[in-house]
VOBALUM-581175 format. One record per residue (C-alpha): residue number from 1; x, y, z; residue in one letter. Coordinates in steps of 0.001 Angstrom, whole numbers, plus 500000, padded with zeros to 6 digits. Example, Ala and Ser with C-alpha at 12.3 -4.5 7.8 and 13.67 -1.06 7.14 Angstrom:
2
[1 [512300 495500 507800] 'A']
[2 [513670 498940 507140] 'S']
END
This chain:
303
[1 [500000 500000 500000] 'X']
[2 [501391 503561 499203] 'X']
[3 [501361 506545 501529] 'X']
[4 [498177 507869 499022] 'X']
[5 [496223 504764 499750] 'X']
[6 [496990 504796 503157] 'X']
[7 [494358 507442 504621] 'X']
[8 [490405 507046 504478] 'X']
[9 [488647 506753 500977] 'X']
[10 [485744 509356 501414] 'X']
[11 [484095 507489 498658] 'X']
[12 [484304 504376 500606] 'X']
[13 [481533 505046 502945] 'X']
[14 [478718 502702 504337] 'X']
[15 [475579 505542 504531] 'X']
[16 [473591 506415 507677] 'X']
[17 [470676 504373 506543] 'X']
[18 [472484 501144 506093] 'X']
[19 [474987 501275 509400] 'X']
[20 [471302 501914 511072] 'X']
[21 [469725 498807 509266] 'X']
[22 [472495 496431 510300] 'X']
[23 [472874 497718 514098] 'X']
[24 [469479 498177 514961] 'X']
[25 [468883 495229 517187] 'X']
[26 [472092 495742 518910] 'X']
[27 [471184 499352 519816] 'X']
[28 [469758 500181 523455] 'X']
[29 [466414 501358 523445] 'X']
[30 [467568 505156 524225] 'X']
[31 [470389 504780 521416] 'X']
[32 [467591 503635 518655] 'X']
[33 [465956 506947 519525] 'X']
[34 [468761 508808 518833] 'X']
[35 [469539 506995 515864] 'X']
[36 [465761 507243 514670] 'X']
[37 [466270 511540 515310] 'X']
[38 [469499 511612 513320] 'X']
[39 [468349 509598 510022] 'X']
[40 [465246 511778 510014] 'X']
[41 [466667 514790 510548] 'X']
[42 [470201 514414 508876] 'X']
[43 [470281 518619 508140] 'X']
[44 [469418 519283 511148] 'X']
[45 [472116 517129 513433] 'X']
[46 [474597 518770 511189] 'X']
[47 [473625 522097 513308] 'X']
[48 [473269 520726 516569] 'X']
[49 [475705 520014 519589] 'X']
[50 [475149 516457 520977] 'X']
[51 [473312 518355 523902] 'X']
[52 [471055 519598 521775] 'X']
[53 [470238 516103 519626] 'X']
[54 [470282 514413 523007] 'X']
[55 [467541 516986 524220] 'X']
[56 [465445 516425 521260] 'X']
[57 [466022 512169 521533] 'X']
[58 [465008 512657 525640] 'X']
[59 [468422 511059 526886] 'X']
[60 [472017 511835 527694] 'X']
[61 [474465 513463 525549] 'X']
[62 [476835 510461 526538] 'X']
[63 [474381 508147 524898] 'X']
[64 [474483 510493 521574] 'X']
[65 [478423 509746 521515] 'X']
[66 [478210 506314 522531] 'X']
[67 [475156 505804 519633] 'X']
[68 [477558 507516 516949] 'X']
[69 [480404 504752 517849] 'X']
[70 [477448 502161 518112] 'X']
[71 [476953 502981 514337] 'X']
[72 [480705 502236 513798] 'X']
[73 [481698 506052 513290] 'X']
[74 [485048 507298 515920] 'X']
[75 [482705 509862 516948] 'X']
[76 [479614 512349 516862] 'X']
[77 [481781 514418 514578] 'X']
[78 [482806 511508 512299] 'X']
[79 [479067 510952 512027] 'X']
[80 [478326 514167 511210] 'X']
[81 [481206 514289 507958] 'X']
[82 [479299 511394 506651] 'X']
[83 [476355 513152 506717] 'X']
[84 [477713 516297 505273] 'X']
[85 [479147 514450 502285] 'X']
[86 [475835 513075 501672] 'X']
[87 [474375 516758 501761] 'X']
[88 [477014 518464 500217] 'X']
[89 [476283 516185 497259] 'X']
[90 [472469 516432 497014] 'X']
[91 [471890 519941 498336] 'X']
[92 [472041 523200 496525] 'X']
[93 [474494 525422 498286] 'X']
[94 [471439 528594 499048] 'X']
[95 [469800 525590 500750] 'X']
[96 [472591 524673 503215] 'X']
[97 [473145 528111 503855] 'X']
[98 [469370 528802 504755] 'X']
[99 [469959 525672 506927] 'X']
[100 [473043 527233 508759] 'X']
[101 [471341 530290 509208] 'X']
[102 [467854 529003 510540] 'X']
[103 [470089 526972 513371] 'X']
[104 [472095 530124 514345] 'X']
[105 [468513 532066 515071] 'X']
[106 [466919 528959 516633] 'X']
[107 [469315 528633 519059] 'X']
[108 [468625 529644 522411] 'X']
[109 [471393 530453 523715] 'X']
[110 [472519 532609 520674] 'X']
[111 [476176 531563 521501] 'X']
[112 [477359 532198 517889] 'X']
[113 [481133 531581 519161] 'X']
[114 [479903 528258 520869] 'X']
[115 [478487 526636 517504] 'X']
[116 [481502 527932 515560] 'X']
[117 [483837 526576 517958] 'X']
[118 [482345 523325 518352] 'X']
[119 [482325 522650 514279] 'X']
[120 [486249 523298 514440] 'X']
[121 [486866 521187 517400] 'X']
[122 [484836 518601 515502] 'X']
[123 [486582 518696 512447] 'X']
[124 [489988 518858 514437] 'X']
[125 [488841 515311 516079] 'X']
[126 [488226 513859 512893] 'X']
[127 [490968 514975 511337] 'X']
[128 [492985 513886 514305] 'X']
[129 [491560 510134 513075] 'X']
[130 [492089 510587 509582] 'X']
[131 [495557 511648 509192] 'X']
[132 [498198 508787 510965] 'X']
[133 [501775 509983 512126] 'X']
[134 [503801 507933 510065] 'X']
[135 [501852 509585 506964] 'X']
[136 [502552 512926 508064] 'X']
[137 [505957 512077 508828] 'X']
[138 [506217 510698 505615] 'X']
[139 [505040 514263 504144] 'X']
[140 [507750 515644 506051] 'X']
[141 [510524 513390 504491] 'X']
[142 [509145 514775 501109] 'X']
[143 [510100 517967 502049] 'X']
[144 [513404 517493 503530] 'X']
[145 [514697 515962 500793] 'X']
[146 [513598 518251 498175] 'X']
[147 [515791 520665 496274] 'X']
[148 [512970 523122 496478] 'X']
[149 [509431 522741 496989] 'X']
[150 [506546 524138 494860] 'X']
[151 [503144 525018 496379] 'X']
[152 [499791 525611 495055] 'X']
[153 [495945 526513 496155] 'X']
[154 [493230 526686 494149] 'X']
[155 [490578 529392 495144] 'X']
[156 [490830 530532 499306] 'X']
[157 [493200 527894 499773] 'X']
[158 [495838 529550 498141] 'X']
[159 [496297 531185 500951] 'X']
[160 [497676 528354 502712] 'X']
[161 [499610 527752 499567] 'X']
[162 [501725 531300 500420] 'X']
[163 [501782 530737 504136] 'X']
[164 [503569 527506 503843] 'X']
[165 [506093 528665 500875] 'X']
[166 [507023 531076 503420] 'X']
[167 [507012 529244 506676] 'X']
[168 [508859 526641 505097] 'X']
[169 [511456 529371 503631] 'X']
[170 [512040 530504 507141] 'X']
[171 [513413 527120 508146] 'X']
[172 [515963 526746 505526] 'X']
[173 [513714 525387 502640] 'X']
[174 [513839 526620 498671] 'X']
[175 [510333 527159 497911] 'X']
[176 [508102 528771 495367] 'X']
[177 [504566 529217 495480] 'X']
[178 [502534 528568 491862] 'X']
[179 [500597 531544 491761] 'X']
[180 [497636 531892 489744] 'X']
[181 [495449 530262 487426] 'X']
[182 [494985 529062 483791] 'X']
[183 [497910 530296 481610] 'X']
[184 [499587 532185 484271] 'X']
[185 [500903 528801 486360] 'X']
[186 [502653 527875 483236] 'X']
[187 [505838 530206 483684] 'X']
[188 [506021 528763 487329] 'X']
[189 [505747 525420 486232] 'X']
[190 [508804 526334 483897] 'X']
[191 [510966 526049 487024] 'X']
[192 [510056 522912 488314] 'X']
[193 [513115 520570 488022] 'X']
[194 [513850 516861 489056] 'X']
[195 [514526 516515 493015] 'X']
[196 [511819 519256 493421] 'X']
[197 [508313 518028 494790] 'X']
[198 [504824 519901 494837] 'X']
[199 [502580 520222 497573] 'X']
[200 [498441 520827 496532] 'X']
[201 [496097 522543 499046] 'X']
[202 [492395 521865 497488] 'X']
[203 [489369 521252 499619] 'X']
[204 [487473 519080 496544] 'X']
[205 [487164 520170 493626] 'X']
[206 [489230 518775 490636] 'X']
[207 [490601 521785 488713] 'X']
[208 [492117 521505 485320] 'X']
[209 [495166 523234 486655] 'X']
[210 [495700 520597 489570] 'X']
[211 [495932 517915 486211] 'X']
[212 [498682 520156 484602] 'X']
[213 [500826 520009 487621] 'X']
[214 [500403 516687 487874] 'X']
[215 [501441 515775 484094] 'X']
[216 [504560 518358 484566] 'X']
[217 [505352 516642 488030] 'X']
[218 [505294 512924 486132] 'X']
[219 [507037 514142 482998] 'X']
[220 [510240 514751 485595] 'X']
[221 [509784 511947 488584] 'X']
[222 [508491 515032 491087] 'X']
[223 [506368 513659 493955] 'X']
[224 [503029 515802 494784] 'X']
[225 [501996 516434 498071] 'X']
[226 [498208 516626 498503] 'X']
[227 [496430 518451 501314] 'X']
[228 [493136 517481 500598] 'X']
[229 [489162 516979 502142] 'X']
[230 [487962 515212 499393] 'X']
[231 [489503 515538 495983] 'X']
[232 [487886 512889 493448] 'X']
[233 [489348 509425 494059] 'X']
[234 [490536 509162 489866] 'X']
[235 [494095 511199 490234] 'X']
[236 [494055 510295 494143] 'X']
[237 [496622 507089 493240] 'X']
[238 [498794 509981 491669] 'X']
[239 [500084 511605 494872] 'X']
[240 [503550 510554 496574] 'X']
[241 [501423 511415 499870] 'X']
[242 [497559 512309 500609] 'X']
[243 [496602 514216 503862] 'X']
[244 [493115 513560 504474] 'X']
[245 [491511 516207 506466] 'X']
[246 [487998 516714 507900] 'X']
[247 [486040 519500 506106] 'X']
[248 [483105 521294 507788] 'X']
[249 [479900 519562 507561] 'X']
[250 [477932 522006 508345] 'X']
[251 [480099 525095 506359] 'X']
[252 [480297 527139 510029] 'X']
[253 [484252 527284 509847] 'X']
[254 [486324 528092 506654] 'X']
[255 [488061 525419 504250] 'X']
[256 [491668 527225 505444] 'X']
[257 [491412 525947 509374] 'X']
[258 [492127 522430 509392] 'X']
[259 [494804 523088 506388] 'X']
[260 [496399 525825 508313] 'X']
[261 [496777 523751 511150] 'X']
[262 [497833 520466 509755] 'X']
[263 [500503 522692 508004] 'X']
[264 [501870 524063 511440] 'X']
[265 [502277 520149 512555] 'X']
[266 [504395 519718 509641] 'X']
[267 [506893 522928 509795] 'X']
[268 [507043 521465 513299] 'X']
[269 [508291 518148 511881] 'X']
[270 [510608 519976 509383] 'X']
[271 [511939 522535 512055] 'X']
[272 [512764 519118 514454] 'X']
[273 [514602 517709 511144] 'X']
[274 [517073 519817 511680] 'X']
[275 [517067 522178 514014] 'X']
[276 [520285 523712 513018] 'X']
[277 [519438 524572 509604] 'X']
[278 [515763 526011 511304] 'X']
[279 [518030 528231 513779] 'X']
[280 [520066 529499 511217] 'X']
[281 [517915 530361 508539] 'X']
[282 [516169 532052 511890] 'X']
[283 [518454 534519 512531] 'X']
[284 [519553 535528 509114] 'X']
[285 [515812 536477 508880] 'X']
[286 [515618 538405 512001] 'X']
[287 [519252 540002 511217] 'X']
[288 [517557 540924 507751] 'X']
[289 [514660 542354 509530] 'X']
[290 [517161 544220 511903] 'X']
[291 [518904 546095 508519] 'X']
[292 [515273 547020 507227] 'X']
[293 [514185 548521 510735] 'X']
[294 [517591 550468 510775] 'X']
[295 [516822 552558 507705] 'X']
[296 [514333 555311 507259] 'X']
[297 [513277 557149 504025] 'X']
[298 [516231 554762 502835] 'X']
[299 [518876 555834 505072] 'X']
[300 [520568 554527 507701] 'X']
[301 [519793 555276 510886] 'X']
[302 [522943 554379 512647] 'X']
[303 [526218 554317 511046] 'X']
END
């Protein structure tokens, strides 16, 4: 098995409706209630703490977690990406964001920060699940032994595209972000050379461009990196190494979070490498930044 087949397959997923079919006589009679709420409201639970489903199923918010690992999910918020990838997939996006906003009014608390919050700790968890050491260790290893490694991020997530090129330049690395889209990645691509590797940031959508990096990364041997919550399953057997990562179900926290953060594990694991070359490549930034805070109007301040 390669490092790409070694996280979950997304599209390998038993639904709601059938892990409920097969477990129902095991379930407790309190469990097959909350089971019952959740596969009739599916767009609902997406929305809802497991307070608030246990509330609504008249038992324990223990027994909502224990009924979510009953069903063979890790957790509550493992349940709740399966259900998300089944709404994501059959729901108009104006719909799930009438859904997303009807749950923020209804609650009664009004805690805006609290439902926020609790998505991103849920998609941490799952993430946590989805995403073993030894692969991200393996990402890591990519890295290190690149001669200089190319990044790119389609849409928001090109943001996390920059902030690694440049974390990972601070700690001794050659990097180059592919900027852009359509014609303009082709210059970029022009400097991609054998003993470089590519690292992708895309939440799930297969863009032509990703498919052009990936024929200019074969042409050459170059391994791709892919930082990914779902990309289509036909150029997933293409990547050197996949990081699987929990998107939001219900669309309350960014695409960028879980990304962002997975990425800080890794310039932890490549700062560890060698903490030498992190140390030095430390201070020649800060004595750079010492030069530029010297000058003013482009003269130096001391002499």
């Amino acid at each position: 098995m390669t490092d790409a087949q070694a996280g979950f397959d997304a599209t390998d997923d038993v639904s709601l409706t059938e892990r409920i079919a097969a477990r129902e006589a095991e379930l407790s009679p309190a469990e097959a209630r909350v089971a019952r709420y959740i596969a009739d409201n599916p767009e609902h639970v997406l929305y809802q703490s497991a307070q608030r489903i246990a509330k609504q199923a008249r038992t324990s918010d223990a027994t909502v977690v224990r009924t979510a690992r009953s069903l063979g999910y890790s957790g509550l918020g493992d349940l709740k990406q399966s259900i998300g990838r089944t709404v994501t997939t059959k729901t108009h996006p104006a719909a799930r964001l009438e859904w997303r906003l009807q749950a923020a009014q209804q609650e009664a608390e009004r805690d805006l920060l609290a439902q926020v919050s609790m998505d991103a700790i849920e998609r941490i968890e799952s993430t946590l699940t989805s995403v073993p050491a030894e692969t991200l260790d393996h990402f890591v290893n990519y890295l290190e032994q690149a001669n200089c490694v190319f990044t790119f991020g389609t849409g928001v997530s090109s943001t996390v595209a920059e902030y690694a090129a440049k974390k990972l330049s601070r700690l001794g690395l050659v990097t180059r972000q592919i900027g852009g889209m359509g014609f303009d990645i082709a210059d970029d691509l022009m400097q991609l050379r054998k003993g470089d590797c590519v690292v992708i940031f895309c939440p799930g959508r297969l863009f032509r461009e990703i498919e052009v990096i990936l024929d200019c990364a074969e042409r050459l041997s170059v391994p791709v990196l892919l930082v990914t919550s779902g990309l289509p399953p036909e150029v997933r057997n293409r990547m050197a190494v996949i990081l699987d990562l929990a998107a939001s179900p219900s669309g309350l926290t960014g695409e960028v979070l879980v990304p962002l953060l997975v990425m800080d594990a890794v310039l932890l694991g490549v700062g560890a490498q060698d903490r030498t070359r992190a140390t030095a490549s430390s201070r020649q930034l800060n004595e750079t930044r010492r030069l530029i805070d010297s000058r003013v109007g482009g003269l130096l301040r001391y002499r």
